[in-house]
N, C-alpha and C positions, 0 to 999 in steps of 0.2 A: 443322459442318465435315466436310467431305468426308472417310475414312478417311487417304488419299494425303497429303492437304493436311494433316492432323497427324500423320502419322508425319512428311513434312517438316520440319514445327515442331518438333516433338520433336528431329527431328536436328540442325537446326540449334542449339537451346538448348541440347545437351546439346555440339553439336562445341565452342560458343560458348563456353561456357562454361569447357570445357576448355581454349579456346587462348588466351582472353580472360586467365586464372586464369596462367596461363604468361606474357604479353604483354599488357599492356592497351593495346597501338598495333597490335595486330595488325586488316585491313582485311577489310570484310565480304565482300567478294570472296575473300581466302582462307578466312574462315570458310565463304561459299557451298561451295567447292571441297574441301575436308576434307569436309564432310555431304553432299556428293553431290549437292548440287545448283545450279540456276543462279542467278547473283548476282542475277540479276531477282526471281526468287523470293523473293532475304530484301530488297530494295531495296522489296519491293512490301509489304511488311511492316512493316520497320524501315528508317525513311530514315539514319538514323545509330548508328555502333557506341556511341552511349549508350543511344540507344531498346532497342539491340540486349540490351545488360549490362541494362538497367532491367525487359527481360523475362526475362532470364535470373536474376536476384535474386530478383524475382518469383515465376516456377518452381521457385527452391528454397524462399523463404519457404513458400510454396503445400503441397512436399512436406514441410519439417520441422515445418506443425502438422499433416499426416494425420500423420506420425508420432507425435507428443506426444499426440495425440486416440486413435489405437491402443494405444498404452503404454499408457492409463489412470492416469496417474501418480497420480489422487485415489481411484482405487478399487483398483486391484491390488495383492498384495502388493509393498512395496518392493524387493523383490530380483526379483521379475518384471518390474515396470514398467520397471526401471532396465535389464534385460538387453532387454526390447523396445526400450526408447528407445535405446542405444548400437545394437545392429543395424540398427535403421532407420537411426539420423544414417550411422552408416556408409558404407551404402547409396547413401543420397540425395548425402553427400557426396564421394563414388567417381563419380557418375554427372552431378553437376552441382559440382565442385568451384570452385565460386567464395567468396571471403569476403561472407558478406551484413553484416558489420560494416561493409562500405565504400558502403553502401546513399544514394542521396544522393536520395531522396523520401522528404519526408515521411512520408505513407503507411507508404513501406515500413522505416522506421524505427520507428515505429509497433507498427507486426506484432512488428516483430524487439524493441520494448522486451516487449511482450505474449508473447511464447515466454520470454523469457528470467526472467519475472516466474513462470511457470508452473512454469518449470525448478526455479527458484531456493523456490516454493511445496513444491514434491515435497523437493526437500534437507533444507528446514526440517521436513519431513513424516517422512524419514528420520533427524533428528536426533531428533525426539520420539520417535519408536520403536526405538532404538537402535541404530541400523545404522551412522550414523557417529556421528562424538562431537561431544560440542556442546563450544563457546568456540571453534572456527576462526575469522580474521577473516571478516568477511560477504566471498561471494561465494568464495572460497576454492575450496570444494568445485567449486561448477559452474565456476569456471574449466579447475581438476583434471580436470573432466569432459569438459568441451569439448577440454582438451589432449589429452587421452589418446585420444578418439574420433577426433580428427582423427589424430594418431598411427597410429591403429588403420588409418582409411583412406586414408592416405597415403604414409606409410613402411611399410606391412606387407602390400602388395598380395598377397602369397601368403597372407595369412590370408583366410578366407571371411567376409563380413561377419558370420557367428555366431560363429566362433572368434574374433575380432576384439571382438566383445558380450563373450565368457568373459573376455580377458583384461582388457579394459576395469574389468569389473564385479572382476575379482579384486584387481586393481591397486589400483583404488579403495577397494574395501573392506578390504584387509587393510592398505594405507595411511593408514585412515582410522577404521580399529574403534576404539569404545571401548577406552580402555585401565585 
C-alpha cells in the first residue's frame, strides 16, 4: 500500500472509530469529512459503515495483541508486564476507542475470546506469585483491569498514557494486595 493510501486508512479508522464509538449511525461520508478525506475514498473501501466498524474492530483487535505480545505478560516480571500492558491498552484505546466486546464476526470474536484468555492467564500468573490475592471471584481482577484502563483512557485524557499505567497499576494492586 502506497504511504498516502495508509496514512488515509489510518485516518479514517482512527476518525471512525472515534465517531462511530460517540454515534454508531453516524454516515461514512462524515466520517470521510472528519479524516480529511473524500467519501470516494472510504466508499472504495468500505461499501458500508459495518464493513467500516468491522475494520475498525479489527484495527483495534490487531493493536491490543501487539500490545499483550510486547508486555510479555508470560516472561516479564509481573509488575512490569502489567505496567506495559495498561500503557499500551491505553494508548491503543485513546486512539481507536471503540468497544471490541460489540465485535459481530466470528473471527473477530474469536481474537477477542483469545486476548482475554491471555489476560486472564497473566492474573492467574499474578495470583500464583503474589501480587494479587487469590479466592477473587473468576474474572474479577481483569474486569478490574479493563475498567480502570479504560478509566485511565477515557475520563483522564490529561493523564499521559504512562501516568495513566502508574495509576492503573497502583489502583489495582493496592486494591487487590494480599491481605
Amino acid at each position: 500500500m502506497r504511504a498516502d493510501a495508509e496514512r488515509n486508512l489510518d485516518a479514517v479508522l482512527q476518525t471512525g472509530a472515534r465517531l462511530l464509538a460517540a454515534d454508531p449511525g453516524v454516515s461514512i461520508a462524515v466520517i470521510a469529512a472528519a479524516a480529511g478525506v473524500d467519501r470516494r475514498t472510504v466508499y472504495r473501501r468500505f461499501t458500508t459503515r459495518e464493513e467500516l466498524l468491522a475494520a475498525v474492530h479489527t484495527a483495534k483487535l490487531d493493536a491490543c495483541e501487539r500490545v499483550v505480545a510486547e508486555a510479555r505478560l508470560t516472561e516479564a516480571p509481573v509488575m512490569v508486564a502489567l505496567h506495559r500492558y495498561a500503557e499500551g491498552i491505553i494508548a491503543v484505546s485513546r486512539r481507536l476507542p471503540v468497544d471490541v466486546r460489540q465485535v459481530q464476526d466470528e473471527a473477530a470474536a474469536e481474537r477477542l475470546r483469545g486476548l482475554i484468555g491471555r489476560l486472564d492467564g497473566f492474573l492467574d500468573r499474578a495470583v500464583r506469585e503474589g501480587v494479587i490475592r487469590p479466592g477473587l471471584p473468576d474474572g474479577w481482577a481483569r474486569s478490574l483491569l479493563v475498567h480502570l484502563t479504560a478509566m485511565a483512557a477515557h475520563e483522564m485524557p490529561e493523564l499521559t498514557s504512562a501516568q495513566g499505567a502508574d495509576m492503573v497499576v497502583q489502583s489495582l494492586i493496592t486494591g487487590l494486595r494480599p491481605v
